[in-house]
C-alpha positions as CSV (number, residue, x, y, z in Angstrom):
1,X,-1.5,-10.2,28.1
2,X,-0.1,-12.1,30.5
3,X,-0.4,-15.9,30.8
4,X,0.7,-18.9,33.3
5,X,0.5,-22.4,33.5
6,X,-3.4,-22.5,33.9
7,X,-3.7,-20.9,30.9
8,X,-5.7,-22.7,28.1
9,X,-4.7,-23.1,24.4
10,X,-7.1,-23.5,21.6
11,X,-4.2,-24.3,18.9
12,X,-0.5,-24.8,18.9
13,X,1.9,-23.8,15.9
14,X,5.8,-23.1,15.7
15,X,5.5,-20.0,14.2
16,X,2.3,-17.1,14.5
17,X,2.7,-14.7,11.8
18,X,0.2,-11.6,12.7
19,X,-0.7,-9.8,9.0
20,X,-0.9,-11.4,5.3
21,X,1.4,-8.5,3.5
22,X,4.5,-8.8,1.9
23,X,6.3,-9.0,4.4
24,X,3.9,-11.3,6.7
25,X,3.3,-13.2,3.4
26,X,7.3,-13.8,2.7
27,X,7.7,-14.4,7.0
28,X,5.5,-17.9,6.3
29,X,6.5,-19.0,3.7
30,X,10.5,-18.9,4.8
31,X,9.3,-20.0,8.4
32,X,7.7,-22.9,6.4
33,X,10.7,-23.5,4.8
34,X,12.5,-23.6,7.9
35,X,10.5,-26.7,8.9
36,X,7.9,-25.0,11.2
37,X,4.6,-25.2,11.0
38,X,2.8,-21.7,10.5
39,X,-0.4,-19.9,11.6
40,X,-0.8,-16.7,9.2
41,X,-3.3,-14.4,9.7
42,X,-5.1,-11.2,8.8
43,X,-7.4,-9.0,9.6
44,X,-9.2,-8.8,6.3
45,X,-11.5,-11.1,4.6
46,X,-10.3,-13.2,2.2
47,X,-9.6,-11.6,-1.2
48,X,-8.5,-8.5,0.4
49,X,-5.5,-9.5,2.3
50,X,-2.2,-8.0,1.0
51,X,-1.6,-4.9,2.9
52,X,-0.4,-2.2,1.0
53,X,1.6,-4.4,-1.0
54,X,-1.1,-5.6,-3.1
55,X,-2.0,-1.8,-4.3
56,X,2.0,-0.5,-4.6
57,X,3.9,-0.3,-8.4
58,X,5.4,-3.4,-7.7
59,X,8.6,-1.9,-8.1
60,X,11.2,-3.4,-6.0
61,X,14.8,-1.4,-4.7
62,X,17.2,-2.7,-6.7
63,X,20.9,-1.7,-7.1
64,X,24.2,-2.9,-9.1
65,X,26.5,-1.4,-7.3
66,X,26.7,-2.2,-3.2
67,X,29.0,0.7,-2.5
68,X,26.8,3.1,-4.3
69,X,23.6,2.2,-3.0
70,X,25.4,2.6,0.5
71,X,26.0,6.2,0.0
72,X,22.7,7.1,-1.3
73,X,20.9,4.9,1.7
74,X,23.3,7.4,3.8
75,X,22.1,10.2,2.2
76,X,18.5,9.7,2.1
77,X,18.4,9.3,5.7
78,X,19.8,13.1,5.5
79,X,21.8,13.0,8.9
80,X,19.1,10.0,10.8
81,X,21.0,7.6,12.8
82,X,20.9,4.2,11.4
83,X,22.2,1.0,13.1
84,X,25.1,-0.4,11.2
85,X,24.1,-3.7,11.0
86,X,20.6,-3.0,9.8
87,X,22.5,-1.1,7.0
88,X,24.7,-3.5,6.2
89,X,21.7,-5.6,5.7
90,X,19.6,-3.3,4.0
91,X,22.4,-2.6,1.1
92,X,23.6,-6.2,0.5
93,X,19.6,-7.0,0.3
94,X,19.0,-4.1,-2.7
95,X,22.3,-5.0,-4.1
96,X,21.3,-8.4,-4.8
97,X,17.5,-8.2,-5.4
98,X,18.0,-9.8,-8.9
99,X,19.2,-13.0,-7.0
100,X,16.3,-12.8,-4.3
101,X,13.8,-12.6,-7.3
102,X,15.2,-15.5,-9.4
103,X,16.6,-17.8,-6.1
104,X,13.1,-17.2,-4.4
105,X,10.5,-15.9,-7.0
106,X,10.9,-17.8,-9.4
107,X,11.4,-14.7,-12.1
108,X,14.0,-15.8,-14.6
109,X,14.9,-12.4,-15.9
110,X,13.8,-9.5,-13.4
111,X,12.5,-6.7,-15.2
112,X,14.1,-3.0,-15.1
113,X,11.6,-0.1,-14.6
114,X,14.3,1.7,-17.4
115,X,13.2,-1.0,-19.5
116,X,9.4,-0.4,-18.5
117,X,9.6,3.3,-19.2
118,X,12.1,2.6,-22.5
119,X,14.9,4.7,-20.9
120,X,18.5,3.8,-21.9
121,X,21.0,2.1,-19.4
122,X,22.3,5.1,-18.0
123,X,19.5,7.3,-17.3
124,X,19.0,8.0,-13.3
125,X,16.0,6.8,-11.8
126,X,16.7,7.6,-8.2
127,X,14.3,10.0,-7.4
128,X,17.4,12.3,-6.0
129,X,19.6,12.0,-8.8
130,X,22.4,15.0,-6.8
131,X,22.8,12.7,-3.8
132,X,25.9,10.5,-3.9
133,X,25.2,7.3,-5.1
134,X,22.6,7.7,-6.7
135,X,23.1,6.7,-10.8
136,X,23.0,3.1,-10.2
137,X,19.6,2.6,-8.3
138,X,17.2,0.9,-10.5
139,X,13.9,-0.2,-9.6
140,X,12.8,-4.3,-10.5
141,X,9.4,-6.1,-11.4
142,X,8.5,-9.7,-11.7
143,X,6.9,-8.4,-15.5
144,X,6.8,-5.5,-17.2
145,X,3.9,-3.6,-15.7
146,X,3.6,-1.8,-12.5
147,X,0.2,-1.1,-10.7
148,X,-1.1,-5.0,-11.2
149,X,-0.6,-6.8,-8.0
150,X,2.1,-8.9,-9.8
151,X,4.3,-8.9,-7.0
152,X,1.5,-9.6,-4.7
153,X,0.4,-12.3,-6.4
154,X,3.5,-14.3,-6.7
155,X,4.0,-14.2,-2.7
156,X,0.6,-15.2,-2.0
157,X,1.1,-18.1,-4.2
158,X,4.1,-19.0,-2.4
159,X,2.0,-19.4,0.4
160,X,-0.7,-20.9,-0.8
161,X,1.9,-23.4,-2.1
162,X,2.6,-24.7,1.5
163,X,-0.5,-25.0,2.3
164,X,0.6,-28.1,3.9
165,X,2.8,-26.4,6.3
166,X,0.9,-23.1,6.7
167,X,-2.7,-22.4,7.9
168,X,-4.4,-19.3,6.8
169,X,-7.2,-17.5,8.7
170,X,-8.7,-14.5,7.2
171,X,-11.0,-11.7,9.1
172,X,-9.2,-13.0,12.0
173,X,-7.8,-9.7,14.0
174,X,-4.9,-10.1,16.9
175,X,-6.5,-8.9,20.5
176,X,-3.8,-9.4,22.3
177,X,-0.3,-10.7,21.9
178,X,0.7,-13.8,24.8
179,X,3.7,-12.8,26.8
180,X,5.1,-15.1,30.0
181,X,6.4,-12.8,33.1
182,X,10.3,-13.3,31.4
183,X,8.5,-11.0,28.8
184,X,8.8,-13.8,26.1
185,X,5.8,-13.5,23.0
186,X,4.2,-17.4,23.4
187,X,1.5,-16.4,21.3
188,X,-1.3,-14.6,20.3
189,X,-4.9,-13.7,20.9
190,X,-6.8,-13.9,18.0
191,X,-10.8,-13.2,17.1
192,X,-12.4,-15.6,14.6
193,X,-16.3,-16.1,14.4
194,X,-16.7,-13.7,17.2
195,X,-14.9,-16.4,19.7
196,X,-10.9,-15.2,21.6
197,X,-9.0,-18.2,20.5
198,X,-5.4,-18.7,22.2
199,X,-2.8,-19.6,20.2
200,X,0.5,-20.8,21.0
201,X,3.9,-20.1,18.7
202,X,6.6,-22.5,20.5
203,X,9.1,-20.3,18.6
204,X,8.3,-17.2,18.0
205,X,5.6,-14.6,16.4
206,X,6.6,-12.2,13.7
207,X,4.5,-8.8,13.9
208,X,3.7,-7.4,10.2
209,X,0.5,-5.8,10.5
210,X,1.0,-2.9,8.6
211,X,0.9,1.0,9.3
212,X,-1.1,3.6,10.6
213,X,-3.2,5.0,7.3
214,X,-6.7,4.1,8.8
215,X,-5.8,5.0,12.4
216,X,-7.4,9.0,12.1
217,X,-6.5,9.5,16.2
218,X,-3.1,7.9,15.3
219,X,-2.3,10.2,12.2
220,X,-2.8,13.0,14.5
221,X,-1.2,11.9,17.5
222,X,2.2,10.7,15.6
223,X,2.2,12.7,12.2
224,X,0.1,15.8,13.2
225,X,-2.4,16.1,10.3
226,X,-6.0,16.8,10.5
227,X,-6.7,14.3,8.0
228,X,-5.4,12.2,5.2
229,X,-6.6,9.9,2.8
230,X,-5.5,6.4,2.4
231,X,-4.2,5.5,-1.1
232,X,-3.7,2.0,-0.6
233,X,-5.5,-0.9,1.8
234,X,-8.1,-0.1,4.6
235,X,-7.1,-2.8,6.9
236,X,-4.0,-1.0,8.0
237,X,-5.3,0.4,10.9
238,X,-2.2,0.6,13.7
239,X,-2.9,-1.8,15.3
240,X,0.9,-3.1,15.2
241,X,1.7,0.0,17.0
242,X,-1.1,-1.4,20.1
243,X,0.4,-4.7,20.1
244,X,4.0,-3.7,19.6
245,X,3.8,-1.7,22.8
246,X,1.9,-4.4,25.1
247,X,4.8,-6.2,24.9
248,X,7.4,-3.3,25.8
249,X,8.8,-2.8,22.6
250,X,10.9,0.8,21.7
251,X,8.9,2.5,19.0
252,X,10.9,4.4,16.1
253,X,9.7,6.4,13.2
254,X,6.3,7.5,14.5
255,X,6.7,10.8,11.9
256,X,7.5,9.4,9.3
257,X,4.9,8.8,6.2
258,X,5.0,8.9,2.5
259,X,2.6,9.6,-0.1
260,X,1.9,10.6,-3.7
261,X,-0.6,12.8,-5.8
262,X,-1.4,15.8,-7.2
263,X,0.9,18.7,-6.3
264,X,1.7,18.0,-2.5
265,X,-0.2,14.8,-2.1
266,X,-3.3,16.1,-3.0
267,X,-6.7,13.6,-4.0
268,X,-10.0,15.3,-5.4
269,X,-12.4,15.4,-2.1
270,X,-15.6,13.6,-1.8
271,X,-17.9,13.1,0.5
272,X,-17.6,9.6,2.5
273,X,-14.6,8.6,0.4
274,X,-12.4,6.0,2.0
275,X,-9.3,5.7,-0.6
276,X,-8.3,7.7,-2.6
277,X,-7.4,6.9,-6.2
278,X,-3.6,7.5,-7.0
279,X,-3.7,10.4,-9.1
280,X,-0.4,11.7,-11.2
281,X,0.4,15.3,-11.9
282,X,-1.9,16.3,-14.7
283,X,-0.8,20.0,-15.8
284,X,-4.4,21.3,-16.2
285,X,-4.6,21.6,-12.6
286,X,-1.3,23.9,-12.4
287,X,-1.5,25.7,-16.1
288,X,-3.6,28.4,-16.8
289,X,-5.8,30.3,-14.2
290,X,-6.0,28.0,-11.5
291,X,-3.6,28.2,-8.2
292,X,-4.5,26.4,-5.2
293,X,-5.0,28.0,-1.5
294,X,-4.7,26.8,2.3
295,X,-7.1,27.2,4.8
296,X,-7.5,31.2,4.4
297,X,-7.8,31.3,0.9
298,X,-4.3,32.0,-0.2
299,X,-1.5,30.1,-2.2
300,X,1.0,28.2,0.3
301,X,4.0,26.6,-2.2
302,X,4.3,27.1,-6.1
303,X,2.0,24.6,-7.5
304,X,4.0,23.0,-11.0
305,X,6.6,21.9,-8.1
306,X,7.4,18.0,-8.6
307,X,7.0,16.3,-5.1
308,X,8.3,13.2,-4.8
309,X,6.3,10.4,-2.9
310,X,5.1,14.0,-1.3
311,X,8.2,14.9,-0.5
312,X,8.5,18.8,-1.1
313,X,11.7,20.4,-2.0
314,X,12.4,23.1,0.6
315,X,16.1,25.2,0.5
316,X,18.2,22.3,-0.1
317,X,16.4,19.5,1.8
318,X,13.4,17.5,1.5
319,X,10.4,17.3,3.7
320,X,7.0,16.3,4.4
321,X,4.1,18.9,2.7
322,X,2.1,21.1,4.9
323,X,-1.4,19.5,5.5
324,X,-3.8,22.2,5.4
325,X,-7.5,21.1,6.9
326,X,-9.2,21.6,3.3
327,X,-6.9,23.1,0.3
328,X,-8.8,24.2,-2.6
329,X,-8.0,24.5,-6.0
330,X,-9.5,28.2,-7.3
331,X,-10.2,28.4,-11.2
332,X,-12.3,30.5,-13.2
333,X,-14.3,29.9,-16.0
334,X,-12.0,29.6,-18.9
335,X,-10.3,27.2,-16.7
336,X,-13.2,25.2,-15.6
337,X,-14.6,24.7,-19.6
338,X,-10.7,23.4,-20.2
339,X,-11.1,20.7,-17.2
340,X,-14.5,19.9,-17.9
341,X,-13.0,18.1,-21.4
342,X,-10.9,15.7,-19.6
343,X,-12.3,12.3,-19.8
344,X,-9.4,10.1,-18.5
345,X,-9.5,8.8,-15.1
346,X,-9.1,9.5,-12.4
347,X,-8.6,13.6,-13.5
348,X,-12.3,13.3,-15.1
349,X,-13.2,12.8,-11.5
350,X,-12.4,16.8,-10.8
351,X,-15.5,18.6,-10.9
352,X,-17.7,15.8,-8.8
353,X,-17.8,18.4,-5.6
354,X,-16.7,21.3,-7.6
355,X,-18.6,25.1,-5.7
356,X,-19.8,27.7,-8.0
357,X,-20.2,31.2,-7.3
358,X,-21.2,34.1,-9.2
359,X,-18.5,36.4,-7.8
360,X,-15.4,36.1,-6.0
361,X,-17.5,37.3,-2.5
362,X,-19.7,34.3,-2.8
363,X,-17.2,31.9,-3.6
364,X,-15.2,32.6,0.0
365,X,-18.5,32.7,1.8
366,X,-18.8,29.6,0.4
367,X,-15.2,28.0,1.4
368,X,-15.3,29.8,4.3
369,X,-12.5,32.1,4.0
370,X,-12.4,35.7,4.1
371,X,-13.0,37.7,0.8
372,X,-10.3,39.9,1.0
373,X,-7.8,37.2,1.2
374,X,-8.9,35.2,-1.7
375,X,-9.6,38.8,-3.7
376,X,-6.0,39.6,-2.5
377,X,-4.4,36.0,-3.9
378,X,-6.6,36.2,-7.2
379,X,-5.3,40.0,-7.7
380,X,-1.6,38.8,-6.8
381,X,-2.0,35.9,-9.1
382,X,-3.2,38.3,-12.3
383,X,-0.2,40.6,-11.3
384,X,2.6,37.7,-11.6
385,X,0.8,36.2,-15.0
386,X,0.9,40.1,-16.7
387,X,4.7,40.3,-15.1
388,X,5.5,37.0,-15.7
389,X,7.2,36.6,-12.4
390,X,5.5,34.4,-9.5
391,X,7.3,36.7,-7.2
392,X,6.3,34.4,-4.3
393,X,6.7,31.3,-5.2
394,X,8.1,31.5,-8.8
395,X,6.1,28.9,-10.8
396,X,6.7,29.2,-13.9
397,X,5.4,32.0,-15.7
398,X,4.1,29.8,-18.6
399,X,2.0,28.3,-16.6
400,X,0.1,31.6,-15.5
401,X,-3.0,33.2,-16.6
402,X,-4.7,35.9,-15.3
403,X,-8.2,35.1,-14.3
404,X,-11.5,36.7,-15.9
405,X,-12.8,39.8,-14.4
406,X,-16.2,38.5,-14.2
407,X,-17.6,35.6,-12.8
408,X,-18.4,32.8,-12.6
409,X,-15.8,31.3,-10.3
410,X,-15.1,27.5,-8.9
411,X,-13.4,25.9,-6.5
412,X,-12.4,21.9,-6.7
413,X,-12.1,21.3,-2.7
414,X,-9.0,18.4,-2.4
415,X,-8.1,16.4,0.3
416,X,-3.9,15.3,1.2
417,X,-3.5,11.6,1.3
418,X,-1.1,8.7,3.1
419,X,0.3,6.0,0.9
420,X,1.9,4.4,3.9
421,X,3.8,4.8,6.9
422,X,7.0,3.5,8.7
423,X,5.9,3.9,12.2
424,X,6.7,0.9,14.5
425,X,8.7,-0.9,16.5
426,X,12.3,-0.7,16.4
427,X,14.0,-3.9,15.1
428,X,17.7,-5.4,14.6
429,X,19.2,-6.9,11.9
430,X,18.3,-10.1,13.2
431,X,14.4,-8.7,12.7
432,X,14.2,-9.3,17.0
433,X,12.3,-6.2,18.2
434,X,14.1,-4.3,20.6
435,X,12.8,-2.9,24.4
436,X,13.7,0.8,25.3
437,X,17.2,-1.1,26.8
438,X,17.7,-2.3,22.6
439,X,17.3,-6.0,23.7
440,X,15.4,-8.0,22.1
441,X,12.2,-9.0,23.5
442,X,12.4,-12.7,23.5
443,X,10.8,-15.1,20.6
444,X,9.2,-11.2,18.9
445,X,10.3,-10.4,15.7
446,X,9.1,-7.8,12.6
447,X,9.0,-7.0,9.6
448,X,7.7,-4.8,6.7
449,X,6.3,-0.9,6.8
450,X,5.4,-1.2,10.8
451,X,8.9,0.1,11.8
452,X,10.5,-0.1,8.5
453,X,14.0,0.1,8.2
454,X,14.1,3.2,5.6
455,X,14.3,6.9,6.5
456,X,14.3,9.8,6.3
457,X,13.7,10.4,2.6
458,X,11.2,7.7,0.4
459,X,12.8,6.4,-2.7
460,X,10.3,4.4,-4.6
461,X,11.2,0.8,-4.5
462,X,12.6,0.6,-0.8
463,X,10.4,-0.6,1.6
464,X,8.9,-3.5,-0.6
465,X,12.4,-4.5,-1.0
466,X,12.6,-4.2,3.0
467,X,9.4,-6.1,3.0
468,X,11.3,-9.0,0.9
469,X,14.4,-8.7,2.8
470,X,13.6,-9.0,6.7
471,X,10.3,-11.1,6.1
472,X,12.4,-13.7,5.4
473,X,14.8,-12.8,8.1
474,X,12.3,-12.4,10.4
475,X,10.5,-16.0,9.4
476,X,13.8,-18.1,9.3
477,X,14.6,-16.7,12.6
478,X,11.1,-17.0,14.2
479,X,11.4,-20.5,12.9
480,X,14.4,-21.7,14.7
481,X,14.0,-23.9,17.6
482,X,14.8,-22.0,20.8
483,X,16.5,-23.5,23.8
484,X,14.9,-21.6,26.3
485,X,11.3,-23.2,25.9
486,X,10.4,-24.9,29.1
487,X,8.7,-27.6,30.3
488,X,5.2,-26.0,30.7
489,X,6.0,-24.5,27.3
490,X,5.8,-28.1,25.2
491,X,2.8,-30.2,27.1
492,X,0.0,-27.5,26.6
493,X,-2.8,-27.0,28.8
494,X,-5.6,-28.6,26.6
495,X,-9.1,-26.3,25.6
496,X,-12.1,-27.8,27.0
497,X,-13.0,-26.8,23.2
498,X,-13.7,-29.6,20.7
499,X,-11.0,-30.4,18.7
500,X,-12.4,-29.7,15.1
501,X,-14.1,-26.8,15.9
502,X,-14.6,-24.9,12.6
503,X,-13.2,-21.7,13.3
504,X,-9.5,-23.7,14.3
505,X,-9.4,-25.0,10.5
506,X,-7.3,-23.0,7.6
507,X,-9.0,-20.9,5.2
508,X,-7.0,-22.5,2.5
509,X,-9.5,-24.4,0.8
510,X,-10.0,-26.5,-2.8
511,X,-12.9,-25.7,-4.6
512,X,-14.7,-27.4,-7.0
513,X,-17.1,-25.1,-9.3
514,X,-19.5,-27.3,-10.7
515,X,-20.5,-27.3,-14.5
516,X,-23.1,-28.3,-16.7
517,X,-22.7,-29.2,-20.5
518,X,-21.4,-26.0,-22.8
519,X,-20.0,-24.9,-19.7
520,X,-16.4,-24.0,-18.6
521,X,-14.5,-22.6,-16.2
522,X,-11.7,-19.9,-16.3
523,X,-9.2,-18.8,-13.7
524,X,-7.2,-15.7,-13.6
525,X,-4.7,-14.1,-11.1
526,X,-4.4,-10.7,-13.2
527,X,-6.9,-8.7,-11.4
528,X,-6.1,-6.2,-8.3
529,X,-7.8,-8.5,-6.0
530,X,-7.0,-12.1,-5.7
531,X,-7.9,-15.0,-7.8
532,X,-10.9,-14.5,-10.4
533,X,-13.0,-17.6,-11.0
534,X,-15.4,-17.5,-14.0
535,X,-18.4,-19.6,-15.2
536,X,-18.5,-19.4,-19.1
537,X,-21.8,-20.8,-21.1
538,X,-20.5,-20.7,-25.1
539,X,-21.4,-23.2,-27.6
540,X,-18.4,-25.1,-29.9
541,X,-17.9,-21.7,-32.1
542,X,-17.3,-20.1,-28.6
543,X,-20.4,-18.1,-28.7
544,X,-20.3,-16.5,-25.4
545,X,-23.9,-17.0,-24.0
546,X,-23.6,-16.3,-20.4
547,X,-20.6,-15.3,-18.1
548,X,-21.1,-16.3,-14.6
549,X,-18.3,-14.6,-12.0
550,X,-18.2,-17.2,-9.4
551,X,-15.0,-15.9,-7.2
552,X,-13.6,-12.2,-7.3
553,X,-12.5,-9.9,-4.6
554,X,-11.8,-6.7,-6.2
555,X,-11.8,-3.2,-4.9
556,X,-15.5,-1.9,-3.7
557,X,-15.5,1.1,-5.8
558,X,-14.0,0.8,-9.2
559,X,-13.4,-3.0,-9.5
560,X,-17.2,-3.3,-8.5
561,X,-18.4,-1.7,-11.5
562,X,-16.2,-4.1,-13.7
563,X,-17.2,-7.3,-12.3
564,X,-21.3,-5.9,-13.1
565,X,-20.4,-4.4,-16.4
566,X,-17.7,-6.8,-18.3
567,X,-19.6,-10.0,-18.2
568,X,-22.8,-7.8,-19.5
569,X,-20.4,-6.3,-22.1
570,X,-19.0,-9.6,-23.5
571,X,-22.0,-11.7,-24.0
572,X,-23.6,-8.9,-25.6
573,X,-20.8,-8.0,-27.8
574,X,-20.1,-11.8,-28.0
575,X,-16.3,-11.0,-27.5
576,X,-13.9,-11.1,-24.8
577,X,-12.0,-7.4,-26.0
578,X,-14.4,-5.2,-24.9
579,X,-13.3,-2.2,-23.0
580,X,-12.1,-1.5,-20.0
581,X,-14.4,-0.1,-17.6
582,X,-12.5,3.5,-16.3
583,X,-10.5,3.7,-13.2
584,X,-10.9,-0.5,-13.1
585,X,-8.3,-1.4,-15.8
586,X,-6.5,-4.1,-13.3
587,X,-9.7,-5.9,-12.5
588,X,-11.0,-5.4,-16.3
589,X,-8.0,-7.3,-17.7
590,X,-8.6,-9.9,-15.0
591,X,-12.1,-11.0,-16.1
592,X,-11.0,-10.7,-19.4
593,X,-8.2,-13.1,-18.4
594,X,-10.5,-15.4,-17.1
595,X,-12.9,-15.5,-19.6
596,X,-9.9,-16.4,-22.3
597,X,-8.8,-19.2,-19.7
598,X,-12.6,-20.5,-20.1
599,X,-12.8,-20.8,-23.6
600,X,-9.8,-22.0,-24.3
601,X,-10.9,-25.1,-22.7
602,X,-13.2,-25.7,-25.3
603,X,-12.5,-28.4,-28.0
């Protein structure tokens, strides 16, 4: 959008930063740092900022030895151009993680995933251990626990920490970004309370709005799959990629995507679903007499096949999985009585959509795939378990079992899924984004998955360690005071608006919870979402008699359930150990947390 000197501002800042991730969240607070004075914003409502960052392991790249890490970076790219500086920047960032996370995290003694998984010194966790380079990757958390928002919680509290110098506004989504005629970002176009606001960034704007997981027309047009489900936040929708190119920007990795799963990136399918719950490699669902089939009802890749972030082995080099339109798995009886004793989530969740049939006919009527096909796999199948040879795909012949001759039959229809993506614009080391010439597009800068800097192969760990490493780049430059800001550039064109309208004040708020006598309240950053604010009514023994849940924004699915059932739980057990509800461990051990924080308040 283009503006002149008639245009009117609503609000002026140094620095715009356009999505509260890890990277947009580490962009303010270094900008802040810098001395500006930041506008952060996201499209989600508070509680559910974060981006994907605030579902990930919270495992950060991490390596002790520079040179090593800058062969394996080499490698994994598996013949990609990279820019030399961005790799120079990239390996001096892992190699010193440790640093970043004690100079600028605060976390005394980084934790090793070895540690986390009680592997010895030496063992490889690189997820390709044959590539050069690769024994001395390790992966780093701020505690020793992955899956917890731990990491996510320390960088929002870095922001929340300069609240003086940064102003937060949530379900606020970017229109438009402001760009003069000398193609210079000046600000942004933002939507809060249903009103366009204009807002000016004197220095610069730093785009970190995520990738392209909830962008179905996007997933098609760039990565050419029918349909995948997100694993991580919903408010990634692309619309980086909009923005990125209104302002003439050269667009890189539009392919590329990483995931994780079952098998090849699979999720159990369920009608409506909108995330996916991460789901490990359980071996019921490749042991016995179970295989799983494409669109025409036969087997596609060999099934007990590690994929790594859904990368899929394939004669000596890695690559993306095929993405059938709806994979199935096919099982048979004896099968089905062995899954339907699986009680641990999310693998309990297998049979919710499961199709019966009496006979093999009716089971491909009902998948819609022809019955000689799926006859033909199931025969083929029986012949490899008796041989015990998969002579298509060679899975291993323990794994095999022939299926029953008679009926019934099942199959558990699955769905692929997207963890994220590194689509975006193409960046220098400097974080500047680049035009289609490679200059940089004046005052624009980016960070985190939206054109992230790794490719082609994922290894765990690396782009929230890019996230960490060009969010600050990209604040402390956006920060800097430029020399070419003119004249109509500093004395504003003033909003006929009034000055304190509400929806021009920061989200960033102190709240007081009021209390009555016997009660307390408890606090706790432990949970998925962010902070958890309790109300606890116990007497002096600390008899719990009511548990009030004042503040929460947990998932809708899973952590839902906890934040109705917990509170119910511990008043009527009169304890705070009560268990877990399933699939909402994070958010269980957050009210818990709370709760704990409550009572100990009481003297």
């Amino acid at each position: 959008m283009i503006v002149n000197q008639k245009t009117s501002y609503d609000a002026s800042y140094d620095v715009i930063v356009l999505g509260f991730g890890g990277a947009g969240a580490t962009a303010a607070r270094f900008a802040a740092d810098s001395g500006a004075k930041v506008l952060l914003v996201d499209s989600a409502p508070e509680g559910h900022e974060g981006g994907n960052t605030r579902y990930a392991g919270e495992l950060v790249g991490y390596s002790s030895s520079e040179e090593d890490y800058r062969k394996y970076y080499k490698h994994l790219a598996q013949h990609f151009k990279i820019d030399p500086e961005i790799e120079n920047t990239v390996v001096h960032g892992i190699a010193h993680m440790k640093e970043y996370f004690q100079k600028y995290l605060d976390v005394a003694e980084p934790v090793s995933y070895k540690k986390v998984l009680g592997l010895p010194d030496d063992a490889i966790l690189a997820y390709h251990p044959n590539l050069p380079g690769a024994k001395t990757y390790d992966m780093i958390a701020v505690k020793p626990s992955i899956f917890d928002a731990a990491l996510w919680n320390v960088l929002r509290q870095k922001v929340l920490d300069r609240s003086d110098k940064i102003d937060v506004w949530y379900s606020a989504p970017v229109v438009h970004l402001l760009q003069k005629t000398n193609r210079k970002v000046v600000g942004a176009q933002i939507e809060r309370d249903h009103v366009l606001l204009n807002v000016h960034a004197k220095n610069g704007v730093v785009l970190a709005t995520g990738g392209i997981e909830n962008n179905p027309e996007m997933i098609q047009d760039y990565i050419g799959s029918y349909k995948l489900v997100p694993l991580g936040s919903l408010y990634n929708t692309g619309k980086g990629i909009n923005l990125a190119q209104e302002a003439g920007a050269d667009m890189w990795h539009m392919s590329m995507y990483a995931s994780g799963g079952m098998q090849q990136s699979f999720a159990f399918y369920e009608p409506g679903m909108k995330r996916a719950p991460f789901y490990m490699n359980n071996p019921i669902f490749f042991t016995g007499s179970i295989f799983t089939v494409g669109d025409d009802g036969t087997r596609y890749f060999r099934e007990d096949q590690p994929a790594r972030e859904g990368y899929i082995e394939n004669h000596g080099s890695w690559y993306k999985p095929l993405n059938p339109i709806q994979p199935y798995f096919v099982l048979d009886q004896k099968q089905y009585d062995k899954i339907s004793k699986v009680d641990t989530f999310p693998d309990n969740k297998a049979l919710n959509s499961v199709i019966k049939a009496k006979t093999v006919s009716d089971l491909a009527e009902k998948m819609g795939v022809e019955t000689e096909k799926l006859q033909g796999t199931i025969d083929e199948f029986n012949f490899f378990a008796e041989k015990k040879h998969d002579y298509a795909y060679h899975r291993a012949p323990e794994t095999m079992s022939s299926f029953s001759e008679q009926g019934p039959y099942y199959a558990i229809p699955l769905v692929q899924t997207i963890g994220w993506t590194e689509a975006g614009p193409r960046r220098n080391a400097r974080a500047e984004i680049l035009d289609p010439e490679r200059k940089p597009i004046p005052h624009f800068y980016g960070a985190g998955e939206l054109g992230s800097n790794m490719a082609n192969l994922y290894q765990g760990g690396s782009d929230l360690a890019d996230c960490l490493i060009f969010g600050k780049i990209a604040g402390q430059n956006a920060a800097h005071p430029k020399d070419d800001v003119d004249e109509v550039d500093t004395p504003l064109v003033k909003s006929d608006r009034p000055e304190k309208m509400p929806h021009l004040t920061s989200d960033l708020k102190k709240v007081d919870y009021p209390t009555a006598p016997d009660q307390y309240i408890g606090k706790s950053d432990q949970g998925i979402g962010d902070e958890i604010v309790v109300r606890v009514t116990a007497d002096k023994q600390k008899n719990i008699k009511n548990v009030e849940v004042l503040k929460q924004a947990e998932s809708d699915d899973y952590g839902q359930k906890a934040i109705a059932e917990i509170p119910r739980r511990m008043v009527k057990e009169n304890t705070v150990d009560v268990d877990a509800v399933s699939g909402a461990s994070n958010t269980s051990r957050g009210l818990k947390d709370a709760v704990r924080d409550a009572l100990n308040k009481i003297k």
